[in-house]
Every structure is written in structure tokens, then in C-alpha cells.
C-alpha positions, 0 to 999 in steps of 0.5 A: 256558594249557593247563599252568593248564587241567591244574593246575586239574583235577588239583587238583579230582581229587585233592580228589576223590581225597581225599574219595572216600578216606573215612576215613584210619589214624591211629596212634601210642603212648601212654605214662607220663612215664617212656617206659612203655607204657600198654596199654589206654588209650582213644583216641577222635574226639571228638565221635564213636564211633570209637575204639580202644584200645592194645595191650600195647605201648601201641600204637593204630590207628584211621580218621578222616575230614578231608573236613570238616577237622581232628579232635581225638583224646581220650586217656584212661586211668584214674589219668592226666589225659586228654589231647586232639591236634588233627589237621589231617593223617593221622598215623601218629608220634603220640606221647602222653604221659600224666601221673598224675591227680588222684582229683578228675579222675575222671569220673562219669555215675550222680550225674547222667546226664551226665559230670562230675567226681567233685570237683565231683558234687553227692551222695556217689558212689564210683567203682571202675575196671576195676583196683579191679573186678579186685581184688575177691576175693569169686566175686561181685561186688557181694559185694566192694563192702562194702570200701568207704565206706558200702556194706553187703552182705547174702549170702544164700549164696556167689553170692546178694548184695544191697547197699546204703547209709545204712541199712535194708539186707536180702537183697532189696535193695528200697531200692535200684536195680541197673543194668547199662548202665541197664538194671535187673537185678532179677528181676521176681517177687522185684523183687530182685537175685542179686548180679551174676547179670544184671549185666555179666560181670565181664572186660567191667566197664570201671568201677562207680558206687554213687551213695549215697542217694536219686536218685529225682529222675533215676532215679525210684521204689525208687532210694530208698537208692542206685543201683549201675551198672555200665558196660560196655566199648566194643567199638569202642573196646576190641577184644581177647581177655581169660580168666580160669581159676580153681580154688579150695578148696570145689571152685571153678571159675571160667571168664570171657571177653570177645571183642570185634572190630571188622568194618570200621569201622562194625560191632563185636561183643563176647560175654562171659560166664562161669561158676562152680561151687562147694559152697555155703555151708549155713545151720546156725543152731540158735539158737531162732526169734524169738518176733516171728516164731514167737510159740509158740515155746519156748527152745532145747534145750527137751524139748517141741521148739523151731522153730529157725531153720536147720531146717524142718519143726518144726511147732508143735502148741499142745494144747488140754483134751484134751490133758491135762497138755500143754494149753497147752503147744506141741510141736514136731517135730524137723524137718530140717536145712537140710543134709538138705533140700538134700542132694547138691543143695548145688553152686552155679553161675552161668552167663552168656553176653552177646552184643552187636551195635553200629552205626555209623550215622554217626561219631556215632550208634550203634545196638545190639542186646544179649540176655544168658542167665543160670542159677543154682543157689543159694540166696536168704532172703526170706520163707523160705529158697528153693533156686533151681535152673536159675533166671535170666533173659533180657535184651534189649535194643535201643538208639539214642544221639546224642553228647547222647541215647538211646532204648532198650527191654527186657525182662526174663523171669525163670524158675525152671527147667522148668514140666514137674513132672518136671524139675528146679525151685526149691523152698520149704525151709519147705515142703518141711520141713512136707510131709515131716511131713505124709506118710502114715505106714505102718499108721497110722490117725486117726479121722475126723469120720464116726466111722471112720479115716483115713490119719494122717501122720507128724507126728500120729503123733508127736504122739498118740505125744508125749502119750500118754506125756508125761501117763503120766510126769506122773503117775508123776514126781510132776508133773515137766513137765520130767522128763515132756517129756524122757521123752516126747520119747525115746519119740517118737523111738524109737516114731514116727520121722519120716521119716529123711534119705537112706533111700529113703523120705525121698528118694522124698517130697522128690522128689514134693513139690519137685517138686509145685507145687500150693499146700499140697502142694508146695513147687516154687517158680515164677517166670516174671514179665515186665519191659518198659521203655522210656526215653529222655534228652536234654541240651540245653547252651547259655550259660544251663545245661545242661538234661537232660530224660527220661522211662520206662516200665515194665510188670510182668507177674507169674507164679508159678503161684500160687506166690507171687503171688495169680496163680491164675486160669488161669495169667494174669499180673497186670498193674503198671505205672508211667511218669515224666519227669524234668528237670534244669538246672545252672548253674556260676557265679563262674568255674566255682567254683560248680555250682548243679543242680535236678532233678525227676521226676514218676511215676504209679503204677498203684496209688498214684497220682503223686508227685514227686520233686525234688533241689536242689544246690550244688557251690563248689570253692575255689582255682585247681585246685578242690581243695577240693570242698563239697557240700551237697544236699536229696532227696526220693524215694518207694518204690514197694511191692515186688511181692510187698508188693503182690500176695504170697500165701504160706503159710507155716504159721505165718502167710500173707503177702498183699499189701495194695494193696486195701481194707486188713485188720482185726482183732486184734494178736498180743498177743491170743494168750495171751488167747485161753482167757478173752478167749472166754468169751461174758461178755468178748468186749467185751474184743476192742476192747482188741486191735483192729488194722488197716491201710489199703492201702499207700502210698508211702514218703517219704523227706527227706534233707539231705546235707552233704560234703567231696572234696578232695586235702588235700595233692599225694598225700592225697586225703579225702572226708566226708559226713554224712547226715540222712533223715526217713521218712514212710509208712514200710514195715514189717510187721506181724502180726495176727490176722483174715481173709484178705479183710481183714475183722475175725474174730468172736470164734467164727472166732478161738475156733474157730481157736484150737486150731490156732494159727490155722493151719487152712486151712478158716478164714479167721481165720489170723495174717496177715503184710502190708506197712503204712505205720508212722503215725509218722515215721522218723529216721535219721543217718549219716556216713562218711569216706575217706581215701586216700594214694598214696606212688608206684605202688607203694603206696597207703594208704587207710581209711575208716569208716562210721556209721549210727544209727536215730534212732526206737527206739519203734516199735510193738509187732510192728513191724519196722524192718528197718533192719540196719545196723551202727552202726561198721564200717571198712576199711584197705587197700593196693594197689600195682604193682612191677617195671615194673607186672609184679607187682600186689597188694592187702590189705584188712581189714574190721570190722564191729560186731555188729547186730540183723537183722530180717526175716519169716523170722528176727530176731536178732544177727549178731556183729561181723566181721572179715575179710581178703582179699588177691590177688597177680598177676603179669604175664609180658608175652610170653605176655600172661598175669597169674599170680594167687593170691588170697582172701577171708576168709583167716583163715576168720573168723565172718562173718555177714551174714544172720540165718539165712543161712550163714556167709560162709567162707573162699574162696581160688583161683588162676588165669591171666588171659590179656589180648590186645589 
């Protein structure tokens, strides 16, 4: 009885025994079929956030608590089919064996923020794993993305990138949206991209999803042409030390860390960042500006000067009667070099640090904290050309998930160097060039209005210097014009020098004027605007359908100092904002062979009211293994303005920027300007009418897209996907140039007569060209397709290629219209990748073609030519010392390729390195 008694209590000790223990070790290996270790491999409970991932020797050790009884391991590693084990016991022999995947069994979350396997995604996603991120050559990331299907990049200069996909692409990436972890990495006041400046580090990018196309429905305004996001690595569930050192030609340094640690089981921190220094490619474009844009302008080589495209400071001067045989005629001064202006100053660098603190509160709910500091030197084309220095921003942000549910906040504050006028700051390239003209010129006097003299500047004294002698070789040469402006233009030079770059002179006016933000005399740049956010999604799964429901808000606070915004009131912010929700449900019918979704998101917007959002899709995969993938979609997403179309004022010279989200602007079509001299005469003023122009407020931009396409694996090692693309846009965004007044209103023909003379350009005026956003009063059609195509002989070779069409449809688009659509027609990729020896030596060879386009933008339209490039890395890994030797590069034979229309070319960069990886 007693012996009963004692057994009953043992019994209930060592139940207690156990559960007071709390969580137990599990451990083991992770293997290939071929008894190789897999370093890296995810292992985690499913369920929950415990997790851990395998050494170099394929080796894991994790806790789980059995208080509550069995638990299921999950086994992942990319390219290898995911396995799961039961356990109903502590086990510390666990053997696991991965088999290679199939392509289609790759799991996506961007298509339609849940998981799903990328055969069965309803819209065209490509997806690169941690390996494929590691073979991008380029110092920036997103600037290797265009070596894939239907991806178009846009490099401003070395580390300064946009992307984008189906068209209309540009170097701000307004079409589309970037996300690190969803967190949107645009700098709030150039509502744009720095290629990867605040996304993920690199060493810490555990994969990149580019969802192609509209996803507004789930992701809401601007996602209008694609998503990008980054997912980052895991702390709890990959723990270790990874650095890379790189030195490369163009002096490149290249610096990048992740550490992540596990403390105890509930608290794991991880820190990465990086930095990378090198010359920066030069603009050096002396082709003549477009007449679209600089509507005066001459042809290039011309001896009354020409505004070309990578100088600044080639002010045009259109000489009225008094100037005798030059009336009618423009002039225009030599300018400077995009060289001369940025002078020493030509090194480029981005610097990042990322910190992060992560919480188990219980097995399945994680709280963290994250805070990223980024700065940059480089330089970004929008308007005009604009050197960043020490500009980035700050990121925070703080986050609770579930296993089905999130909610987090942050805040973006961007920055463009001290707001201390002494130290260093960005600055206007345009600006800069027109102040250096518009110094005091010693001994030089003008006559001023009250009938005395006045200080002249450099550029009237080239100027009077110009005529003078061009109206005496006029009528000495027997009225040779050409004769005349070459012997005018020998004598300005020689007689009027402008200010000469790298004398102390030259040196003492460009520091004084990028260092002045005043607007009209300085060329500083200021940026300090705000983005706040909030978000939250929740998945309900049940019988019927899974149904995902969410909602956002977000709240733009711009500054620039009036700079670049229309901010000038003491220095306060103007205040944007707009908030949505969002509802999808799928369904998967015929046993699980058709996937029907539907998604709809509704927005408001402060200044455009609310609009819709809605996708609509189905998914049928034929066979037993749903090999055979069809897709088919409808979308329709709305682009919101960019900031700067909304709240811009930006004057440029030639032209001011303003943003048009008010009453609208009239007046007259740039046509009128060779019109001017008899269009003013008081007997044919009538004849303005026939030039009348005008603009309601912005709106926002529709956009309808249909999508068709095709993933399949053709045969067991030949895997395709196709897609094809229609989209019609509605209130479509271009922009246009008129002449009229900058409260909106149409100028009388005296304002545009008495402006005239200075080609509109007379700060006293109001009368001015005027450059704004508007929505284009006709429908916009463009069509795409693109194929890949992928064949993997063993691990050590893969083939693949793939191409890509874009085609705009419209062609007749109003006259001083542009489209902006930027889009090569053709473009393909072949590549070849592999591993040998064990998976010690690794390589990868990739050749890109890209036929020649018309790029338009506000600061310089023209053609860039056909590409072609190549980019290779080799590594090899030598196990004992946990290191991976690498020699690699992009565009090795150093092939023209420009991807910007006024940017530099993208030159050849080749670098070597150590990477060191310990888990």
C-alpha cells in the first residue's frame, strides 16, 4: 500500500519534475542525399519563432517545450523540398535529409502577403534567394536586378538606382514602391529611392521578391507598376557572424557585416550595415539640350554658344533691337562641366548601420524594435542634377506579430547634411553653374535704371563683350553670321573670361553659393521631410476561404527650407496624408487544382479624395504535381502625385517647377514663343486665343491592367515562365510646359510682352515658362511580354535566359507632352551559374542586351543607345578557415552603358574580396 502511495508521488514529482523543466535541447544534422552537410538550413517549431539554423557542419541545436506534447520540426533550405518531423520526445540524433526542389515549390509572400507557392501566385513575381543576392556584382543592389526578366534599372550615378517593370520607368522610381521588411524606403522629400541606401544590408537579405505590375489592391497607391521587397534574416533562427572585405579599380572599398546572437532563448539581437567608398561616375554629355526643354536653344558646336546637357551654367541670352545684328538671336555662355563643379568632391559613399532587438513574448509572439542610420555622397537626376552630401536618413521602427497578424509603426526622417550654412550640405549642379555666372565681375560697371552704374556680373560682361564685337565683324565681313559668332565668341573668351575652375576665385564663389540656401542665390539643397506610418493585417483561415484584411496610414511632413518645396513660411512643414484598408479572400477548388482570389482596397487621400482598388484572379494547375501553372488576373491601382508634383517650387532658369494640386494654371502653349515679336502688336492680340492652354488640379492616375501567364517545369530539370501584359491608363501624369502666371492665372499680352526679352525668365514677372505635373485628356495604352527560361543540368550548371518586350501603344501625344515611358523595346539576359568541388568552388556569367530607347525627363530627353554588358564573380570556399575567396565584376569589357539620359556611364567595376561566414 505504502509502495503504491510512493509510486503515485513519484509519478506526480517527476510530472512536475518535467514541466518545471521548461523548454528541452533538440539537436541533429541536416544533410543532401548524398550525406553533404547543408550549412544554413532553416530548422524551426512550427507554429512558432523558435528556431535555429545549421552550422557549417550541418549541425542544429534548438529548445522545445513537450509540456503540451508533441512538436513538429520544419526543415527548409533553399532549392531543397522542406521537410517536416514530428517529435514526441527530446531528441539529440536527429538526422534530416533534404531532397533538391522544384522551382515551383519556392514560397512567396509579396504577391499576396501571405505565403504561397510561387507555381500557384496569381501576378508575375520573380523571386532571388540569398545565393542569387550574393551573386549580384554591381556595389548596389537594386542596380543588379536588371539581369532579370522584365526588370528595367535607372542609375543616376555608381550607388544612386531606381527600378522598375511594364514600362514608364525614370530615375525616381515614382511607379513603383520599395520595401525593406514593409517598411517603405523612399526618402520622403524626393518620394524616391537611393537604390538600397535604406533598404536591407546586403549580408543580412535572406531573399528579394519584385511583384511585377499593379498591386495597389493589397499595398495601396504608387505600388502602380511594381513592388520590390526585401526580406531580411532571422536572428533567432540564424544566428552567427558573416564580413565581407572588398577592394576594387575606381579606389572601391567595400566594408559589410551581420552579427546576430541568440540571448537565452527568448532575446535575440542582430547589427549589420556596412560601408562602400569609391570615385563616382562623372556625367560628361555635350550633346545639345533638347529644344522640348530648352525651347531657345542652338545645335551643338554652334558659335553663339549651345546649353548642353552635362554643363551648367550655359545661360541663354535672346537679344532684343538693341542688339543690333544679334536681335533675334540667342547666346549662350560656355558654362562648366559637370567635372569642374563637383571638383575633388567626386568620391561617392554609403554608409549603414541597422540594429535590431527581437522578443519572444511566448513561442508564437514576437515583439521587436528596429532603428537603421544611413548617409551618402552621391549624385541623384530629377529636375536637374543634385550632389548629395552626407545626406540619408533615419528609420525606426517598432513591430508585434502573431503566427496570422501584425501591427507596426515607423518613421522616416530624411536629411541632406547639417542645416549649419558653414558645413557641408547637398547642392543644385544647375544652380550652382547659373550663380558662378551671375558673381560680381571685378571693374565692371553696368548703368542702372536711375541713370548711374552698378556692379555688372560675369555673365553681362561676356555678354555686352559678345555683341559688341559681333555686330563689328558683321558689318566688316560682308554680313557673314557665322564668321561674325566665331569671331565674337574668340574675343569674349579672351577679353571676358568667366570665372576659371580651380583658380582661388572660382573656389571661393562655389563654396559661398552651395553653401547659401537662400532661394535665387544659393544653390544648397535642403531636405529634412518626415514619413510616419502605421499598419496592421490579419488572416483568418477557415473551410470556406482564407480571408486577409488589413489597413494603413501614412503622414507626410515636407521640408526643404524652400528649397524645393513651397515650404517658406517659417520654416514649417506642409502636412500630407492618406489612409486605406484592404480585404482579400481565396479559395482552392477541384482538389486544390484551382486557386480563385479577390482583393480590394479603398484609400483616401487628402487631396484627391478616395479611390478604389480592386484584383481579381485564378490560378489552375493541371497534373498530379501541378506542374502546369496558368494564371490569369485583372488590376486596377491609382497613383497618387509625388510629393514634389504636388507641392514643388523649383526655379530652374529656364523654367520654374510648381506643384498643381490647387485651383489649376492657364495660359499659353510654348509654341507661342517664335510668335511673340507680331503676336504683340496691339491690332493681333486676338490672335493669343489660338495659343490658350490650361490645366485643372492634378488627379489621380488609373491605371487597368489584364494579365495572362504560364510557370511550369516543361520537363524534370527545364523550368519556364511567360507572361503577357495589357494596361490602359487613365488620367495619366505627364508634364507640360506653358507660358502664364505663377498664381495660376492666364498673363495679358503686355505681362507676356514685357517678359519676353528675358525669355520669360525675370524674377520681377510673374509671366514665367512654367513646368507643372497634369493629367493627359486622352487614354494611354501600353503592352508587354516576357519569357524565362531555366535549365539546371546538375549543381554544377544551370542555364537560363530570358527576354523582354515593352511596346507604347499611344504615339500621338500632345504636343510639349512627355510620356516618360523609358522603356527599351527588346532587351534579354543568358547566364550560367554553378557550384564544383564539394560546393567549395562557386561561379556565375551573365550577359545583358538592351536595344537603344528615347529617354525623356524635365532635366534632358534624348536616346540612349543599345547596351551590352557582362558581369561575372567567381568564389571559392576554404571551409577550415570559414572564408569564400571572390574575384569578380560588372560590365568587364567596359561597354558603353547608359541607362539615364544625362547621367554618366555605368563603367566597368571589378573588385576582390574575402568573405568570412561563421555560423
Amino acid at each position: 500500500m505504502h509502495n503504491r502511495y510512493l509510486l503515485i508521488i513519484l509519478s506526480l514529482l517527476l510530472s512536475l519534475s518535467s514541466r518545471a523543466q521548461g523548454p528541452q535541447a533538440i539537436s541533429g544534422t541536416v544533410q543532401t542525399e548524398a550525406g553533404t552537410p547543408l550549412p544554413g538550413a532553416t530548422v524551426i517549431v512550427k507554429g512558432t519563432y523558435t528556431g535555429s539554423s545549421t552550422n557549417e557542419e550541418g549541425q542544429f541545436q534548438l529548445k522545445s517545450d513537450f509540456s503540451k506534447g508533441p512538436v513538429t520540426l520544419t526543415v527548409s533550405f533553399i532549392g531543397y523540398e522542406t521537410q517536416e518531423l514530428t517529435l514526441s520526445a527530446p531528441d539529440n540524433a536527429i538526422s534530416i535529409t533534404l531532397r533538391p526542389s522544384a522551382v515551383l515549390d519556392q514560397v512567396v509572400v509579396a504577391a499576396s502577403r501571405v505565403e504561397e507557392s510561387i507555381g500557384q501566385v496569381p501576378v508575375t513575381v520573380e523571386k532571388l534567394s540569398q545565393r542569387q543576392v550574393e551573386q549580384i556584382t554591381t556595389p548596389d543592389l537594386v542596380a543588379g536586378l536588371g539581369r532579370f526578366k522584365g526588370i528595367d534599372v535607372s542609375s543616376s550615378s555608381m550607388l544612386t538606382t531606381s527600378f522598375s517593370t511594364r514600362g514608364f520607368n525614370s530615375s525616381r522610381s515614382e511607379r513603383v514602391i520599395q520595401l525593406a521588411d514593409y517598411m517603405d524606403t523612399q526618402l520622403p522629400s524626393l518620394s524616391s529611392n537611393f537604390g538600397n541606401l535604406l533598404g536591407t544590408p546586403v549580408l543580412d537579405v535572406a531573399s528579394v521578391e519584385i511583384v511585377h505590375g499593379p498591386a495597389s489592391a493589397l499595398y495601396g497607391a504608387n505600388a502602380f507598376n511594381g513592388v520590390l521587397l526585401t526580406n531580411s534574416k532571422d536572428a533567432f533562427r540564424d544566428p552567427g557572424l558573416t564580413v565581407r572585405l572588398r577592394g576594387g579599380n575606381r579606389d572601391m572599398l567595400d566594408g559589410q557585416l551581420r552579427y546576430a546572437t541568440k540571448i537565452g532563448e527568448r532575446v535575440a539581437f542582430k547589427i549589420s550595415g556596412g560601408a562602400i567608398v569609391a570615385n563616382d561616375f562623372i556625367a560628361d554629355n555635350q550633346s545639345a539640350t533638347s529644344t522640348q526643354i530648352e525651347p531657345g536653344n542652338n545645335a551643338a558646336g554652334s558659335n553663339l554658344g549651345y546649353d548642353a546637357v552635362s554643363r551648367y551654367g550655359d545661360v541663354g541670352n535672346t537679344f532684343t533691337a538693341s542688339g543690333g545684328a544679334l536681335a533675334g538671336k540667342t547666346v549662350f555662355l560656355p558654362g562648366y562641366t559637370e567635372g569642374e563643379l563637383v571638383a575633388d568632391d567626386n568620391k561617392t559613399y554609403s554608409y549603414k548601420v541597422a540594429p535590431s532587438l527581437a522578443v519572444l513574448l511566448t513561442n508564437s509572439l514576437k515583439a521587436s524594435i528596429d532603428y537603421k542610420y544611413t548617409s551618402t555622397n552621391s549624385t541623384y537626376q530629377s529636375a536637374s542634377r543634385y550632389r548629395f552630401v552626407n545626406s540619408g536618413a533615419h528609420q525606426g521602427r517598432v513591430q508585434l506579430e502573431g503566427a496570422n497578424w501584425f501591427v507596426r509603426a515607423f518613421t522616416t526622417r530624411d536629411f541632406s547634411g547639417s542645416r549649419d550654412p558653414q558645413t557641408d550640405g547637398s547642392y543644385n549642379l544647375g544652380f550652382l553653374g547659373a550663380f558662378l555666372q551671375t558673381q560680381i565681375a571685378p571693374n565692371f560697371t553696368v548703368p542702372n535704371s536711375s541713370g548711374g552704374t552698378r556692379p555688372g556680373t560675369y555673365a553681362e560682361r561676356y555678354f555686352g563683350t559678345y555683341a559688341t564685337r559681333y555686330n563689328q565683324a558683321f558689318a566688316t565681313n560682308g554680313n557673314n553670321a557665322d564668321g561674325a559668332a566665331q569671331t565674337a565668341r574668340d574675343f569674349a573668351n579672351a577679353n571676358a573670361p568667366l570665372l576659371q575652375p580651380g583658380t582661388p576665385e572660382f573656389n571661393a564663389a562655389r563654396n559661398q553659393i552651395i553653401h547659401d540656401p537662400t532661394p535665387g542665390k544659393g544653390a544648397r539643397l535642403v531636405i529634412r521631410s518626415i514619413l510616419n506610418e502605421g499598419s496592421g493585417q490579419y488572416t483568418f483561415k477557415n473551410n470556406f476561404a482564407d480571408v486577409t484584411v488589413g489597413a494603413a496610414y501614412r503622414q507626410f511632413l515636407l521640408g526643404s527650407d524652400g528649397s524645393l518645396f513651397e515650404d517658406v513660411k517659417d520654416g514649417e512643414r506642409i502636412k500630407n496624408y492618406e489612409y486605406g484598408a484592404y480585404a482579400q479572400a481565396s479559395k482552392t477548388l477541384l482538389d486544390d487544382h484551382l486557386k480563385l482570389a479577390a482583393a480590394g482596397r479603398v484609400d483616401r487621400f487628402q487631396n484627391f479624395g478616395t479611390a478604389f482598388s480592386p484584383r481579381a484572379s485564378a490560378v489552375y494547375s493541371l497534373g498530379a504535381d501541378k506542374l502546369q501553372n496558368f494564371r490569369a488576373s485583372f488590376s486596377r491601382a491609382f497613383r497618387a502625385p509625388t510629393q514634389n508634383d504636388q507641392y514643388i517650387r523649383l526655379d530652374v532658369g529656364r523654367a520654374i517647377l510648381l506643384g498643381n494640386v490647387r485651383g489649376g494654371f492657364q495660359g499659353y502653349t510654348t509654341a507661342l514663343t517664335p510668335q511673340l515679336p507680331g503676336i504683340l502688336a496691339p491690332t493681333r492680340t486676338a490672335e493669343l486665343a489660338g495659343f490658350e492652354y490650361s490645366s485643372p488640379a492634378l488627379k489621380l492616375e488609373e491605371v487597368n491592367s489584364f494579365e495572362l501567364g504560364y510557370r511550369a517545369q516543361l520537363a524534370k530539370k527545364l523550368y519556364v515562365d511567360v507572361d503577357y501584359f495589357y494596361n490602359t491608363y487613365n488620367n495619366f501624369i505627364a508634364t507640360q510646359n506653358f507660358i502664364g502666371n505663377v498664381d495660376g492665372t492666364r498673363p495679358t499680352a503686355q505681362q507676356i510682352g514685357a517678359a519676353a526679352p528675358g525669355r520669360f525668365q525675370s524674377s520681377a514677372l510673374p509671366t514665367r515658362v512654367i513646368q507643372i505635373a497634369t493629367n493627359v485628356d486622352q487614354r494611354v495604352q501600353s503592352q508587354g511580354a516576357g519569357i524565362t527560361l531555366t535549365y539546371a543540368f546538375a549543381p554544377a550548371l544551370s542555364v537560363s535566359g530570358n527576354y523582354s518586350y515593352n511596346d507604347l501603344i499611344t504615339k500621338d501625344f500632345k504636343v510639349g507632352t512627355q510620356s516618360f515611358f523609358n522603356t527599351p523595346r527588346n532587351k534579354f539576359n543568358l547566364g550560367i551559374d554553378g557550384q564544383l568541388l564539394d560546393r567549395a568552388f562557386s561561379y556565375n556569367l551573365n550577359y545583358r542586351w538592351v536595344d537603344s530607347f528615347l529617354y525623356e525627363s524635365t532635366f534632358a530627353t534624348g536616346t540612349v543607345p543599345t547596351a551590352q554588358t557582362v558581369d561575372a564573380q567567381l568564389g571559392y570556399t576554404i571551409k577550415p578557415l570559414h572564408t569564400t575567396v571572390q574575384v569578380g565584376g560588372t560590365n568587364l569589357l567596359d561597354s558603353p552603358n547608359l541607362q539615364v539620359y544625362g547621367a554618366p556611364n555605368y563603367g566597368r567595376i571589378v573588385y576582390a574580396g574575402l568573405l568570412f561566414d561563421i555560423k
